[in-house]
C-alpha positions as CSV (number, residue, x, y, z in Angstrom):
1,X,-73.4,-43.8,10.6
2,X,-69.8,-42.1,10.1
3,X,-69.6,-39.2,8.8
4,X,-66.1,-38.6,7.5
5,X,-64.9,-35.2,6.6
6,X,-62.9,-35.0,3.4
7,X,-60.8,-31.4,3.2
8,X,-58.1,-29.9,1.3
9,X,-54.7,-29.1,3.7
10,X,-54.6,-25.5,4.4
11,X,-53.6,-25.3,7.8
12,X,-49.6,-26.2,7.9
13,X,-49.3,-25.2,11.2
14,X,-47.1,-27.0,14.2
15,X,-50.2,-28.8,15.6
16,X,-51.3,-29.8,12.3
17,X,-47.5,-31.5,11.2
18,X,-47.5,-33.2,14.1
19,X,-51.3,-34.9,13.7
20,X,-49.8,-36.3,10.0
21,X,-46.5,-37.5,12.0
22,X,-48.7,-39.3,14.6
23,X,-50.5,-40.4,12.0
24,X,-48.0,-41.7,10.0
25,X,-46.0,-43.9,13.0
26,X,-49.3,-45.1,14.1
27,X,-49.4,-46.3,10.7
28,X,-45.9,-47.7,10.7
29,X,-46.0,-49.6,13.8
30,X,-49.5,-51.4,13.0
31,X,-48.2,-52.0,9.8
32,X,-44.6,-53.3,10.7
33,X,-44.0,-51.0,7.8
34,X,-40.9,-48.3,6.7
35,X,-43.7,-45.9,5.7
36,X,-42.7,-42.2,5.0
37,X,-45.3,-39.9,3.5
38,X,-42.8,-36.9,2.9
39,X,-44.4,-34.8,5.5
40,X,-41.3,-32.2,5.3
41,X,-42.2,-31.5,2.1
42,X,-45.9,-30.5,3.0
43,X,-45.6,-26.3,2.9
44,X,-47.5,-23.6,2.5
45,X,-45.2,-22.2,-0.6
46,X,-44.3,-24.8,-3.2
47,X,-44.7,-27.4,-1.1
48,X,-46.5,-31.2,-1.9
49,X,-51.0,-30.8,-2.1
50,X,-52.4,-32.3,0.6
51,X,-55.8,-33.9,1.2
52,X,-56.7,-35.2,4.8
53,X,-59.8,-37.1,6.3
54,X,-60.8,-36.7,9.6
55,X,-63.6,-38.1,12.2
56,X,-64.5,-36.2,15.2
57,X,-61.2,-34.0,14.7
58,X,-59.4,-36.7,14.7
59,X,-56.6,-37.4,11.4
60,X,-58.0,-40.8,9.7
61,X,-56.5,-40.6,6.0
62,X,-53.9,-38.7,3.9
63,X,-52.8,-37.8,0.7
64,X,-50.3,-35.4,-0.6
65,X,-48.9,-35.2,-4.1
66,X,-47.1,-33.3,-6.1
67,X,-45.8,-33.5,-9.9
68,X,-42.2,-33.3,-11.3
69,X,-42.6,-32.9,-15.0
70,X,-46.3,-31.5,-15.1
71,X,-47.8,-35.1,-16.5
72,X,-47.4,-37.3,-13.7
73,X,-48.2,-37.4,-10.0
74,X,-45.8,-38.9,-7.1
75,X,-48.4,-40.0,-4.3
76,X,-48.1,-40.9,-0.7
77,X,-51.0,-42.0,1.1
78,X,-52.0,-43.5,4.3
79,X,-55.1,-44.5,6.2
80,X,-55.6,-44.8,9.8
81,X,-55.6,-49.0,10.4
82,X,-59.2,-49.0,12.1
83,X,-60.7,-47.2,9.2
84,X,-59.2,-49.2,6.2
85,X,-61.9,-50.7,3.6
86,X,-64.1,-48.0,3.9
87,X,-63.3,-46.2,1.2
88,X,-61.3,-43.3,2.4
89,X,-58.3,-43.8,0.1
90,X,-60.7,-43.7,-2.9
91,X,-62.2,-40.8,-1.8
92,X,-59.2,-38.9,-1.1
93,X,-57.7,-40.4,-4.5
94,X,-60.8,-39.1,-5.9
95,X,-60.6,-35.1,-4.7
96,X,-57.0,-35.1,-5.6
97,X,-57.4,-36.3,-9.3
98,X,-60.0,-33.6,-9.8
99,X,-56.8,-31.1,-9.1
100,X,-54.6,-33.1,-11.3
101,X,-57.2,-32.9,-13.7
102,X,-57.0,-29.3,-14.2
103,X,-53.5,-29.0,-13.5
104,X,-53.1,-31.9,-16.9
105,X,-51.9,-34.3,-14.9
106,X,-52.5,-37.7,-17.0
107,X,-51.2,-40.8,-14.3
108,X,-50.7,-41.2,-11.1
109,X,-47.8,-43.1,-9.5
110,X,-48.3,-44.2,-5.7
111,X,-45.3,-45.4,-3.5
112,X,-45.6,-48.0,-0.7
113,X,-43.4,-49.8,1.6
114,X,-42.3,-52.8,0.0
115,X,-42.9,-54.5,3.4
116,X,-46.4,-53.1,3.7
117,X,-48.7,-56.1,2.4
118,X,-52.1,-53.6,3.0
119,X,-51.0,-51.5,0.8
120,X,-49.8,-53.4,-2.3
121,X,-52.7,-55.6,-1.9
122,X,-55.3,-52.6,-2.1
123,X,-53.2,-51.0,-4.7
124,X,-53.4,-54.6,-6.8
125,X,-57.0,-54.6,-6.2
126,X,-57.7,-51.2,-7.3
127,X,-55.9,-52.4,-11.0
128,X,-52.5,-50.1,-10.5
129,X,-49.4,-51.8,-12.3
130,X,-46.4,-52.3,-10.6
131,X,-43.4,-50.0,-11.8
132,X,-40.4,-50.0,-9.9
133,X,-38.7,-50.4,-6.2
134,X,-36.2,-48.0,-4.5
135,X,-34.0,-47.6,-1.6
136,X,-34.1,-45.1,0.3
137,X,-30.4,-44.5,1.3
138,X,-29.3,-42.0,4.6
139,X,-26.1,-41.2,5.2
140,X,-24.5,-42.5,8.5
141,X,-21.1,-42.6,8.2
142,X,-17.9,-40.1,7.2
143,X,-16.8,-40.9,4.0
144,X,-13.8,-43.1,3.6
145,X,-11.9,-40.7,1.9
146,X,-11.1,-37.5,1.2
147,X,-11.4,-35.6,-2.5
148,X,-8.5,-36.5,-3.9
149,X,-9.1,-35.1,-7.6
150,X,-7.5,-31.7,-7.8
151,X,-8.6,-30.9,-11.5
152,X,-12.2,-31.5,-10.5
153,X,-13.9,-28.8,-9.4
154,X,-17.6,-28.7,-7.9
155,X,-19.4,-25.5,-9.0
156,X,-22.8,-24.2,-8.5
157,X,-24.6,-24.1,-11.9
158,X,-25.0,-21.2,-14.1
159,X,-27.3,-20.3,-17.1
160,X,-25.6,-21.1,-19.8
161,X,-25.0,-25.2,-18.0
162,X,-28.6,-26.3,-19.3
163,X,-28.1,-27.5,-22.1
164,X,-25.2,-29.7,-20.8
165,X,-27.9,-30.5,-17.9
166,X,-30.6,-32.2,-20.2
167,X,-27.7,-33.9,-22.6
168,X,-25.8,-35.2,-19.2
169,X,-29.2,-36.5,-17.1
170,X,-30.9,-37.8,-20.5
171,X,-28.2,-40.2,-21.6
172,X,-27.2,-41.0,-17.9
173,X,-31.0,-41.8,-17.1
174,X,-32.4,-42.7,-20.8
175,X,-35.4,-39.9,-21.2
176,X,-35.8,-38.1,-23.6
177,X,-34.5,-34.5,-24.2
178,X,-37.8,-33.3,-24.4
179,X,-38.9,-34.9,-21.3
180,X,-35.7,-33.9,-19.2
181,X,-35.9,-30.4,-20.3
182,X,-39.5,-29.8,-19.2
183,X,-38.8,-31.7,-15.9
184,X,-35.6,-29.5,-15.2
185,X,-38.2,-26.3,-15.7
186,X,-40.9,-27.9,-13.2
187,X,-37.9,-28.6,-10.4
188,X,-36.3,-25.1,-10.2
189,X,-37.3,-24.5,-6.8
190,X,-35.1,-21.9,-4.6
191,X,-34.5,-24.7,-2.5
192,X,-33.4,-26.9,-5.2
193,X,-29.2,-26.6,-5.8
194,X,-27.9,-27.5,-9.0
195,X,-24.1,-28.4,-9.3
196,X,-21.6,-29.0,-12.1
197,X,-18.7,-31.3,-12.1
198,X,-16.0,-30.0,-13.9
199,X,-12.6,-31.5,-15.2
200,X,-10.4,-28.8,-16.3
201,X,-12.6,-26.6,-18.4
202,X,-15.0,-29.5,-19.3
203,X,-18.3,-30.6,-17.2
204,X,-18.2,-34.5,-17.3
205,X,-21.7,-34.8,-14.8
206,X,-24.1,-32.9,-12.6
207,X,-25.7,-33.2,-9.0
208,X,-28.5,-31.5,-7.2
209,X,-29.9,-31.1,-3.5
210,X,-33.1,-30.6,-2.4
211,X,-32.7,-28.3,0.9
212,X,-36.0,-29.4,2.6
213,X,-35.4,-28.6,6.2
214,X,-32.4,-27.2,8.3
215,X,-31.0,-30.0,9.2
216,X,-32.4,-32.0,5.8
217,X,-30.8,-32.4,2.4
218,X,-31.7,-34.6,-0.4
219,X,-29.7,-35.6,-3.2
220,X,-30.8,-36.7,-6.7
221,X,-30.2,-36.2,-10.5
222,X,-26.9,-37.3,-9.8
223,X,-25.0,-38.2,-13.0
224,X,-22.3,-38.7,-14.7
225,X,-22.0,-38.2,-18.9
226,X,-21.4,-41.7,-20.1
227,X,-18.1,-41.1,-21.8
228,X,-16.5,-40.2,-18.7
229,X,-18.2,-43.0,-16.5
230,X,-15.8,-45.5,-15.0
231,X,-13.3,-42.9,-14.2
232,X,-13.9,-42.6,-10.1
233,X,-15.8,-39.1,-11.1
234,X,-19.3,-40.6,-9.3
235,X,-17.2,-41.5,-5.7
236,X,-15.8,-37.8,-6.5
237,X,-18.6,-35.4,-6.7
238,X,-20.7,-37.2,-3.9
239,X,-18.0,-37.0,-1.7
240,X,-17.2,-33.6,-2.3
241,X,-20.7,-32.8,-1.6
242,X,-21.7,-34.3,1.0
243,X,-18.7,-33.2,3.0
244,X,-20.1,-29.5,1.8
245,X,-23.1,-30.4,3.6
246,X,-21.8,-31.5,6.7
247,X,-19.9,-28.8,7.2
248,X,-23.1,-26.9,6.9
249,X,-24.4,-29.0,10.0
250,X,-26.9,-31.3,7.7
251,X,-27.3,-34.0,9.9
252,X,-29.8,-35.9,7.7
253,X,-28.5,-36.4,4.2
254,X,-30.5,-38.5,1.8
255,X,-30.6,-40.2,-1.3
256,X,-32.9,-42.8,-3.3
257,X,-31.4,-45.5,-6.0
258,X,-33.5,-47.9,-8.2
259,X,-33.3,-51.3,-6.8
260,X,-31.8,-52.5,-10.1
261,X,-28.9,-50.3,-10.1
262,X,-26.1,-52.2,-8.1
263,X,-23.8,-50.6,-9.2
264,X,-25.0,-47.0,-7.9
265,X,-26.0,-48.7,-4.5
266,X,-22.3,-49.9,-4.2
267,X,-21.3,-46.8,-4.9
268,X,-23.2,-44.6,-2.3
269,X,-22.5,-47.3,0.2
270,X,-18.6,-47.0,0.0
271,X,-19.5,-43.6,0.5
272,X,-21.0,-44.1,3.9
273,X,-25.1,-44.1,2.7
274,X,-27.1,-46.9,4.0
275,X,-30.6,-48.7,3.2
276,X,-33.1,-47.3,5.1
277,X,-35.9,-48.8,3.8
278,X,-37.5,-50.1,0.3
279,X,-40.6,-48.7,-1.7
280,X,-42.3,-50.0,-4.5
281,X,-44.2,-47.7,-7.3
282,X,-47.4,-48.6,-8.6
283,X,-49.0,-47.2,-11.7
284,X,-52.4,-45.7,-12.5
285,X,-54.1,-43.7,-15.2
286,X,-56.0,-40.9,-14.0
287,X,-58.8,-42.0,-16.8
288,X,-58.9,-45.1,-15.4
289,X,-59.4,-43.6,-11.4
290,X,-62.6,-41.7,-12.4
């Protein structure tokens, strides 16, 4: 009989990454699949939880998570291909929701590789409700222009530009204030930049990186304020920024875009992003996982 050993991550050292990358590209060979389970984002200081199985000291399962606006948890999990259907996602699914629980975490939202048919089908068996698919966009290529704009100006953000931050990303995105602010208070990370787009003396939209390595640099929350969309301001600010990172030496700058939003992929394309690969998020309530 197996005897599978279920642990919390505490070890973050060198040899410890590199058992979750083999992991992970053993996992994305078998599967044919485009799976990324965020392992740069696995630290010891306010980095993603982790929860690994192992058999024999050897890395079977993982699951890391980690929660944006203290009510909902972004999952990536994976599970050695010889091991699958013997219930090591449940049980890892299971020691992480008893954190969530005390941390009030209410649902759980797993991504997969849209091309990975193991993992939608176990996620559709275990009664999770599809939500939405992303790209995953990196860039590749210089931009095709230059900044142009000289009245608008790129500014790291300062107290007094919250307000303007939950009013810009809630009518861009459609949440609520209420939600927005309290997300903008979880994600306030040292390693999370925050810039305003200026015209004149007026901020018309907003952008933020994620430094998450030396030579990595994610980009969300980008927006515009709908009254001053369709003015080239978008093609604007992420060019201005990502030549800022480049001169920095970021050699892997990356972004993610609803599926949907055709509009934004054009957009970041022109700018010299391209799709890397495609995830779809499923759906869960935490009361319903117990």
């Amino acid at each position: 009989m197996k005897h599978y050993h279920f642990t919390k991550l505490t070890d973050y050292s060198i040899h410890q990454m590199d058992q979750i990358r083999r992991l992970e590209q053993l996992c994305k060979d078998y599967d044919e699949s485009s799976l990324r389970v965020g392992v740069e984002s696995i630290k010891e200081q306010g980095g993603d939880e982790a929860f690994l199985c192992s058999l024999d000291d050897q890395l079977i399962g993982f699951l890391s998570w980690y929660t944006s606006d203290g009510t909902e948890a972004n999952i990536n999990a994976m599970v050695h291909p010889a091991y699958r259907r013997q219930g090591i996602f449940r049980n890892l699914l299971n020691n992480a929701v008893v954190e969530m629980n005390i941390k009030g975490i209410t649902t759980c939202r797993i991504r997969v590789p849209s091309n990975s048919k193991p993992g939608m089908d176990y996620l559709n068996h275990i009664g999770a409700s599809f939500s939405s698919s992303q790209f995953t966009m990196y860039f590749v290529l210089p931009p095709s222009h230059e900044a142009t704009n000289s009245g608008l100006v790129l500014r790291p953000v300062e107290a007094h530009d919250f307000d303007f931050m939950v009013k810009c990303s809630s009518q861009a995105f459609g949440d609520s204030e209420v939600w927005t602010r309290n997300y903008f208070k979880n994600t306030n990370e040292p390693e999370r930049h925050t810039y305003i787009a200026m015209d004149g003396l007026s901020p018309i939209g907003m952008i933020r990186v994620n430094h998450l390595q030396d030579d990595t640099a994610v980009i969300h929350d980008f927006c515009v304020i709908p009254s001053c969309q369709g003015r080239g301001y978008g093609r604007e600010i992420l060019v201005r920024l990502v030549n800022s990172l480049l001169t920095r030496d970021y050699s892997r700058i990356r972004l993610s875009v609803v599926t949907k939003n055709r509009r934004a992929l054009t957009l970041y394309q022109s700018v010299g992003f391209e799709v890397t690969a495609e995830s779809n998020y499923y759906v869960r309530k935490i009361d319903d996982i117990v």
